[in-house]
C-alpha positions as CSV (number, residue, x, y, z in Angstrom):
1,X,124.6,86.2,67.7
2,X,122.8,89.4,66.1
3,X,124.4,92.6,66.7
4,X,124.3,96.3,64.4
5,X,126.6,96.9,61.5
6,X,127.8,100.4,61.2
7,X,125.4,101.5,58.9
8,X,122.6,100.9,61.6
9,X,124.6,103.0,64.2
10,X,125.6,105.7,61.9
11,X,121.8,105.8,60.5
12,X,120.7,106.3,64.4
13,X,123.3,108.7,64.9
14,X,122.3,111.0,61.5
15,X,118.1,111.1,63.2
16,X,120.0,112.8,66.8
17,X,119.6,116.3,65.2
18,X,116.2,115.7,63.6
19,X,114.9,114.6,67.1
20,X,116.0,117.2,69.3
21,X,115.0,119.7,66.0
22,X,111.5,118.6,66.9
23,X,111.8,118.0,70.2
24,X,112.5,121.7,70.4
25,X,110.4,123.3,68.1
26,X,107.1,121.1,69.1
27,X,108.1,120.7,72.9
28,X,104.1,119.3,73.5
29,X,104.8,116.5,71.3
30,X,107.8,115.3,72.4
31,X,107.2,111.8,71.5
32,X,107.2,112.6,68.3
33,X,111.0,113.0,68.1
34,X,111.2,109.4,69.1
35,X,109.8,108.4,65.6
36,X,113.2,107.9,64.0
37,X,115.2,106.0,66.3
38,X,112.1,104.1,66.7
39,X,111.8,103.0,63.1
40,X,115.7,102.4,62.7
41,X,115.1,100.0,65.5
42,X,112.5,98.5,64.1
43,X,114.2,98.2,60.6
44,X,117.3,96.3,62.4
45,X,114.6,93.8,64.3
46,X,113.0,93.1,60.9
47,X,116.3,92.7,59.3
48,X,117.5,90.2,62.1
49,X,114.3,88.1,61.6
50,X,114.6,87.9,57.7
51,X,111.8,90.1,57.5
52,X,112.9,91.1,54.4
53,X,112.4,87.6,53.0
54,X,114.0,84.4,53.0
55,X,116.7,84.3,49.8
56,X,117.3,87.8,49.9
57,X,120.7,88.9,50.4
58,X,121.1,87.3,54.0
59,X,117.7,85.9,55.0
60,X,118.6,83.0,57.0
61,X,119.7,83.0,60.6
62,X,122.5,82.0,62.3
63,X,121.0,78.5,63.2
64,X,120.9,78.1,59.7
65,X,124.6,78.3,58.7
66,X,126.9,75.5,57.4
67,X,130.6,75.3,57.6
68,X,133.3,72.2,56.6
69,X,137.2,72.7,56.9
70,X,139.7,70.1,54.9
71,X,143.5,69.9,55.8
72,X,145.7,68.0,54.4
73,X,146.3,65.0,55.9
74,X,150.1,65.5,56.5
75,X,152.5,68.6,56.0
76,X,156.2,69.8,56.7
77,X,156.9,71.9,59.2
78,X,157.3,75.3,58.0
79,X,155.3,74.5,54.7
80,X,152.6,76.5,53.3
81,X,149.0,74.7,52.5
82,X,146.1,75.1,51.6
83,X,142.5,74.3,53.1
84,X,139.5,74.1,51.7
85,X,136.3,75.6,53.3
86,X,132.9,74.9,52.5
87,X,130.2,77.5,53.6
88,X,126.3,76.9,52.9
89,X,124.0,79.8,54.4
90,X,120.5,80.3,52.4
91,X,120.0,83.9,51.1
92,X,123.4,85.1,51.8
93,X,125.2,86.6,49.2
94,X,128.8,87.3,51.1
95,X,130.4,85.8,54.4
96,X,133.0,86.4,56.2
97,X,135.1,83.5,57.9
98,X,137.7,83.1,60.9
99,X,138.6,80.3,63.1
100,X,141.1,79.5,65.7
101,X,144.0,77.9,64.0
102,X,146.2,77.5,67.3
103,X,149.7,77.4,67.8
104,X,150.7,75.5,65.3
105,X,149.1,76.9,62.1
106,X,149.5,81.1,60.9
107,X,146.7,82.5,58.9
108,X,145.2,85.8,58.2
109,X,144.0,87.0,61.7
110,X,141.0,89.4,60.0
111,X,139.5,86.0,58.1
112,X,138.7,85.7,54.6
113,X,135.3,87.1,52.4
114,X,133.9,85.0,50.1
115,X,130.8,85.3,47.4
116,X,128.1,82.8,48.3
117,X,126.1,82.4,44.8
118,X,123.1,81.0,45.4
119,X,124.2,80.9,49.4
120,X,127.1,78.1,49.1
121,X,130.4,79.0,48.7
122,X,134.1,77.4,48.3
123,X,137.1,79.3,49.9
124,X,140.8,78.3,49.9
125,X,142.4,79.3,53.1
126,X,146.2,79.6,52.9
127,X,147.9,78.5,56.0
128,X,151.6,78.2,56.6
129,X,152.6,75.1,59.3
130,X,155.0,76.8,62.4
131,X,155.5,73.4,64.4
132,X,155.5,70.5,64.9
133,X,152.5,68.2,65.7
134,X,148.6,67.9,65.0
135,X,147.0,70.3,64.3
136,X,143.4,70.9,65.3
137,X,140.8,73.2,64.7
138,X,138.0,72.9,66.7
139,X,135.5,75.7,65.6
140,X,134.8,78.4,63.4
141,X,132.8,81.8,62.9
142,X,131.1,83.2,60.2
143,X,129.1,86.6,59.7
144,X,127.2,88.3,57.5
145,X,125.0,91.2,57.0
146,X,121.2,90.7,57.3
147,X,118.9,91.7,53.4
148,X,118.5,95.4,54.6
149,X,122.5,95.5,56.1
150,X,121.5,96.8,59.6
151,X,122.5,93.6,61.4
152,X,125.3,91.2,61.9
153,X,124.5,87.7,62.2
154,X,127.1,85.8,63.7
155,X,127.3,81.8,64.2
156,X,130.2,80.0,66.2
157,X,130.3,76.3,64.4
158,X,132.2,73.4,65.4
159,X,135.0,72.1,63.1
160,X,137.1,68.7,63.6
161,X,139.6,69.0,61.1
162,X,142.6,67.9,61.9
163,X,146.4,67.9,59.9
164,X,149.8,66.3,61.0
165,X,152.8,68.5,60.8
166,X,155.9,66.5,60.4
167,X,159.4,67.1,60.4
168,X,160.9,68.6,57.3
169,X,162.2,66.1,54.8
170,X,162.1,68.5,51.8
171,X,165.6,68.9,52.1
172,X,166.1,65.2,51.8
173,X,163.7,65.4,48.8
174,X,165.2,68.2,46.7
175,X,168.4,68.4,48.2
176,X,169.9,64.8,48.7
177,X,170.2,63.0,45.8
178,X,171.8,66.3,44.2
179,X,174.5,66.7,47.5
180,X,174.9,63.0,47.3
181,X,175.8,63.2,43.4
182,X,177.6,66.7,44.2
183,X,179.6,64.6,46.4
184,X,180.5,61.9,43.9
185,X,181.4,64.2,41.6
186,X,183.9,65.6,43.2
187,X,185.5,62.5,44.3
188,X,185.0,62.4,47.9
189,X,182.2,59.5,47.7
190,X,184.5,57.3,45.7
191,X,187.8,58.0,48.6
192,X,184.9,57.2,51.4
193,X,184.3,53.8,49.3
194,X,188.2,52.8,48.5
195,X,191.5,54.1,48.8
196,X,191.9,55.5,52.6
197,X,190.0,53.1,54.6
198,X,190.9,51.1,57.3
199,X,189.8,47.8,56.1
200,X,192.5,46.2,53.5
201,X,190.5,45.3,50.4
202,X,192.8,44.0,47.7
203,X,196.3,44.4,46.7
204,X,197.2,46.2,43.2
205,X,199.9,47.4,41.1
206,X,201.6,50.7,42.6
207,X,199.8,53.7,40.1
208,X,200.9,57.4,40.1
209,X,199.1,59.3,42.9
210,X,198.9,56.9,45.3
211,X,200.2,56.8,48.6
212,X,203.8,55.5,49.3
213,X,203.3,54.5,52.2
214,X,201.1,51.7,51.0
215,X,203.6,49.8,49.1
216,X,203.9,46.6,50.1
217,X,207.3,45.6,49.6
218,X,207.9,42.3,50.2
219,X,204.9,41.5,47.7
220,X,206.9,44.0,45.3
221,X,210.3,42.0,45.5
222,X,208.2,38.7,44.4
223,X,206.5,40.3,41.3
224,X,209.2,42.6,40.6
225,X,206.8,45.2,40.6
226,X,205.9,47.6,42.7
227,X,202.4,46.9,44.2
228,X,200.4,48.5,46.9
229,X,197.3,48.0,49.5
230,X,194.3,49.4,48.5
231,X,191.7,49.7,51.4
232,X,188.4,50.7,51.7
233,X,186.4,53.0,54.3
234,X,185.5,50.8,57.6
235,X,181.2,50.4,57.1
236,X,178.9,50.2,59.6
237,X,180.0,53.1,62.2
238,X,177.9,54.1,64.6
239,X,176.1,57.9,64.6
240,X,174.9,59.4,67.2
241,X,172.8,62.1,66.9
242,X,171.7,64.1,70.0
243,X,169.4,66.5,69.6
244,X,168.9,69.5,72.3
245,X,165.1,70.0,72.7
246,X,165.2,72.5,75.9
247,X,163.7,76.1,76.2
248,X,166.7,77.6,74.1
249,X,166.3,75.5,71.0
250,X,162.7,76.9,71.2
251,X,163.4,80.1,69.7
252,X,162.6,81.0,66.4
253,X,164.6,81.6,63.6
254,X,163.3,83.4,60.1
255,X,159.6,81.9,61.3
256,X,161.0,78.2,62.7
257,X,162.5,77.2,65.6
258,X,166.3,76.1,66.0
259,X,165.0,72.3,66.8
260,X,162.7,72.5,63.6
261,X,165.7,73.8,61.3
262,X,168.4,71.6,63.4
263,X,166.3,68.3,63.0
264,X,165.5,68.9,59.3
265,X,169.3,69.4,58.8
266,X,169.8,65.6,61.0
267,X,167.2,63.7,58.5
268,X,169.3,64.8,55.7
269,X,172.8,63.5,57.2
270,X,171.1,60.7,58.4
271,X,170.1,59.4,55.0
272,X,173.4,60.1,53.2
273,X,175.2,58.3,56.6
274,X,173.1,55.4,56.0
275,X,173.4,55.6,52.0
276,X,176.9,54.9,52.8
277,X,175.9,51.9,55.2
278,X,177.0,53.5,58.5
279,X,174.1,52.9,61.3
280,X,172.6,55.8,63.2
281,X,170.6,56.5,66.5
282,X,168.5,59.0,67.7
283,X,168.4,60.9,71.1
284,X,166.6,63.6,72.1
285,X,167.2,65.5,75.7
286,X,166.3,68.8,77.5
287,X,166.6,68.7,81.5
288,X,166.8,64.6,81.0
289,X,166.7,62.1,78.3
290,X,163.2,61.5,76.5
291,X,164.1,59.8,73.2
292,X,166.9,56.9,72.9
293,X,166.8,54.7,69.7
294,X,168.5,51.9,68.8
295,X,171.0,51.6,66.2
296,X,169.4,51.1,62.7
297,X,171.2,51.2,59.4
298,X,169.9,50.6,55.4
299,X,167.6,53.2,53.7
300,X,165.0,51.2,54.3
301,X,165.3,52.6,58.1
302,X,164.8,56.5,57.3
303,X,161.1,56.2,58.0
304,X,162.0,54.9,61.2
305,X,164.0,57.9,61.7
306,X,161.6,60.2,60.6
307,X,158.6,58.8,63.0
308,X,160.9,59.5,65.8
309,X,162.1,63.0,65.3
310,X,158.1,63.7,64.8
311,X,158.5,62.7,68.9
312,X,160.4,65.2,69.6
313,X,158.6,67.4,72.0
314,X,159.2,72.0,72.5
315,X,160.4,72.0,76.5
316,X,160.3,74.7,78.6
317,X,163.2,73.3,80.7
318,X,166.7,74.0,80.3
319,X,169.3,71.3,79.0
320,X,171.3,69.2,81.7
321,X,174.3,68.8,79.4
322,X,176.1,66.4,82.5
323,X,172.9,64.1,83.2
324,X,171.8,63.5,79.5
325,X,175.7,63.3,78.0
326,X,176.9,60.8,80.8
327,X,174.0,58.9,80.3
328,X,174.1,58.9,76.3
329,X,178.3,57.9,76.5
330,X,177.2,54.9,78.9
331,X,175.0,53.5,76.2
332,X,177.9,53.6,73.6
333,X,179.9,49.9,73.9
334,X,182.0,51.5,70.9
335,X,183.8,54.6,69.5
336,X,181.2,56.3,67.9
337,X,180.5,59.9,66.0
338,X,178.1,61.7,68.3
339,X,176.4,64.4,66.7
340,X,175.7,67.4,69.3
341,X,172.6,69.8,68.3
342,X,172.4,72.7,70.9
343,X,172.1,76.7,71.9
344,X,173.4,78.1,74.4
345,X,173.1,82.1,75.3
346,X,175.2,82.3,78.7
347,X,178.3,81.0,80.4
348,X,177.0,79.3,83.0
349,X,175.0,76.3,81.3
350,X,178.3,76.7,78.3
351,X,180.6,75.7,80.7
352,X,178.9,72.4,81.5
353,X,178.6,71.7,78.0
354,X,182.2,71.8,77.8
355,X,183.1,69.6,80.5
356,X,180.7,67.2,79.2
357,X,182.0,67.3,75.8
358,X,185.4,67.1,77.6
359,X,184.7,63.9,78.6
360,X,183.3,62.5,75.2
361,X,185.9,63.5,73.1
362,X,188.0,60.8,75.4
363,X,186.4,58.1,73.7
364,X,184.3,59.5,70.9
365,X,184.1,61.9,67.8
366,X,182.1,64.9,69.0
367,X,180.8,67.3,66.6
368,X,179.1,70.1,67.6
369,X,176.8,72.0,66.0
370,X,175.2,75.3,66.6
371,X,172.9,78.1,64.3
372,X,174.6,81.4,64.0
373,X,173.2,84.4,66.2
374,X,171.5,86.3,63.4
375,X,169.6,88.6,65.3
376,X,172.7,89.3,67.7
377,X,174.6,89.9,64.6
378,X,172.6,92.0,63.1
379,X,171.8,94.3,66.3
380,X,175.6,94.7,66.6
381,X,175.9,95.8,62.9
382,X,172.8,98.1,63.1
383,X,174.3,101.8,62.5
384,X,172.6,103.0,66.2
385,X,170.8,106.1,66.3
386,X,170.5,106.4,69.6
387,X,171.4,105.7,73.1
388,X,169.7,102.5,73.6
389,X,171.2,101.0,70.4
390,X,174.1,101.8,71.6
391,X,173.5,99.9,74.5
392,X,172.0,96.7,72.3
393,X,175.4,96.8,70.8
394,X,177.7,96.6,73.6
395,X,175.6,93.3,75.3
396,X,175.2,91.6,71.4
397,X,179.2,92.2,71.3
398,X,179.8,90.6,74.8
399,X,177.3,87.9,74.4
400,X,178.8,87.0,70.9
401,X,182.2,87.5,72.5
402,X,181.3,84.7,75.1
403,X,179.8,82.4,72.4
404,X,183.0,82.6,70.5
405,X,185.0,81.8,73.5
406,X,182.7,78.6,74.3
407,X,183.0,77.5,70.8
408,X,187.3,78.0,70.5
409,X,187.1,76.0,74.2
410,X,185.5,73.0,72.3
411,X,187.6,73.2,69.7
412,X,190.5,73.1,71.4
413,X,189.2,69.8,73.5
414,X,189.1,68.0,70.4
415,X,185.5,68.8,69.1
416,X,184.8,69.7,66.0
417,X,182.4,72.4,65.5
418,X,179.8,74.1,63.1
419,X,178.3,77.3,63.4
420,X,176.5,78.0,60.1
421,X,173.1,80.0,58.7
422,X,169.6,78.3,59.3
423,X,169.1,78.0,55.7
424,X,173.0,76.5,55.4
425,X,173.3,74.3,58.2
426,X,172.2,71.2,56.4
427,X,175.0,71.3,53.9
428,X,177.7,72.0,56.0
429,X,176.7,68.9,58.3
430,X,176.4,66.7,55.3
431,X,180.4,68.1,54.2
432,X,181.4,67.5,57.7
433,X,180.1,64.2,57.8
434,X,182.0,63.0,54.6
435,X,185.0,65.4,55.7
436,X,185.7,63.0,58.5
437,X,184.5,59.9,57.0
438,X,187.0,60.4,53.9
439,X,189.8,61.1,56.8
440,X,188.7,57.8,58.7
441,X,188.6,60.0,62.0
442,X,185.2,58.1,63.2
């Protein structure tokens, strides 16, 4: 595609009082005023044909242009990368480029310039990943100015690059080996080991600190000591964690969506859980179940856990907390700690939450865990200026009124529950988890 630059317009635009100058003053040769926009015309025709010559500042034509896009093969959601284009166009000296980066990619809308010395050129394009998935971009536009800078010349080209956005693990990475030694450090790893377990491990003398009710007393009256029963934690409980993937979990928070910053938050607790040689499941629901994984246990089995929550499709469709719960606690031959992901904005689909989680906690730990309403929270501490904020801040109190009556519900049924930041989610499941663990509660 050819079409003017500014300069060309503005250059026909400055010859408009010259034309009708003459046009007026020699009204017998009229046709002479048609001299200028006639050579302006003919300067942007010999400028789109690289009359100008070839390897002159933008000789070629748009047949003639080259373009190459790298990704990265694989990237974490919410991540920032870098591509890699590569431009050739002979006797171009500048380009601009832009392509469709879809849904699941952000980059700067207006595209990127780049030098092309000698007419090839290397630009880094800096993307940053949004969701989940592959992502593909399919073509590409560049433009440049013709030698004389009259024209545009502008070629679509098809790309096939293509990148894998993947959960993110980077907590896992930076963040796990430091909570799991945080934890250790502070004692609670060595409790969920030995000492208030369920399972009797080995009997030893009685020693300041430990519990009296764990003296065994008949053993004391034959050593004439006092002795007691040292357990350790039961191994090998089942988790359960069920993730909510409807249209409310598909609302973004700081730039990711709840399920992005809820499932990032489940990786983590899933490798300490199996660190500490519990097994763990998968299950993923929005109007029905889609994803339902076995049990799996050692590290060994993250990967497994990681290809799955890749699976985990955005829905459109609202969550069917009766259909997918009784379906998940008919699965479950044993107690187990389920591990509830979910949103919810209004009282209707909250109270079927609660009657599912009603009948859970009969049989199961439930623990519940929702992301804090920032943007509610923040509209209701906005200083409002005028009527309509006034009006913002009434529904954000009722609707954050309702949320905290769902939540003291479930709490009262036996749940327990987390309502924490995006960016603090992650550590407060991981302290939950050990919380309860340490207390034997699963």
């Amino acid at each position: 595609m050819i079409y003017p630059t500014r300069s060309a317009i503005f250059a026909a635009a400055a010859g408009v009082p010259v034309t009708l100058l003459v046009a007026l003053m020699l009204p017998g040769r009229w046709y002479a005023a048609l001299a200028w926009p006639l050579a302006v015309l003919l300067a942007c025709i010999a400028d789109a044909l690289g009359a100008a010559g070839a390897g002159v500042g933008g000789g070629a034509g748009p047949g003639q242009a080259r373009l190459q896009l790298t990704l990265p093969k694989t990237a974490s959601v919410g991540a920032d990368v870098e591509g890699r284009a590569t431009i050739t166009i002979p006797g171009a000296t500048r380009a601009q480029l832009t392509f469709d980066a879809g849904p699941l990619l952000e980059w700067q809308e207006d595209g990127v310039w780049l030098d092309l010395p000698q007419g090839r050129g290397v630009a880094a394009i800096a993307l940053r990943t949004t969701r989940r998935g592959t992502a593909r971009v399919t073509h590409g536009w560049l433009r440049w100015k013709g030698a004389l800078g009259l024209v545009w010349k502008q070629a679509m080209l098809p790309l096939d690059a293509s990148m894998a956005i993947l959960p993110d693990i980077r907590p896992v990475q930076d963040r796990g080996a430091q909570i799991f030694q945080r934890h250790a450090l502070q004692g609670l790893m060595a409790q969920v080991d030995r000492g208030d377990g369920a399972d009797f491990d080995a009997l030893v003398e009685f020693r300041s600190g430990m519990d009296r009710r764990a003296i065994d007393w008949k053993q004391s009256a034959r050593h004439l000591k006092l002795h007691a029963k040292e357990y350790r934690s039961e191994r090998n409980n089942q988790i359960v964690f069920a993730i909510d993937a409807g249209r409310q979990m598909s609302e973004p928070v700081a730039g990711l969506s709840r399920l992005d910053r809820t499932v990032s938050a489940m990786l983590l607790t899933a490798w300490v859980a199996l660190k500490l040689g519990d097994r763990v499941a998968l299950n993923a629901f929005d109007s029905r179940p889609r994803i339902a994984s076995g049990l799996v246990s050692g590290a060994a089995a993250f990967g497994e856990l990681q290809r799955l929550a890749a699976r985990i499709d955005y829905s459109g469709d609202e969550t069917n907390y009766t259909h997918v719960l009784t379906t998940l606690a008919a699965r479950l031959t044993r107690r187990s700690m389920i591990v509830l992901f979910t949103e919810f904005t209004d009282l209707t689909s909250a109270e079927f939450l609660v009657r599912a989680a009603a009948r859970l906690v009969e049989t199961h730990l439930l623990l519940v865990v929702v992301l804090r309403d920032e943007e509610l929270e923040s509209i209701l501490d906005r200083r409002p200026v005028s009527a309509d904020d006034v009006t913002r801040a009434v529904t954000a109190a009722a609707l954050l009124r309702d949320r905290l009556m769902v939540l003291t519900r479930l709490r009262h049924l036996g749940a327990h529950v987390i309502e924490a930041e995006h960016d603090r989610v992650a550590d407060r499941l991981v302290q939950a988890y050990v919380d309860l663990k340490r207390r034997n509660l699963l």
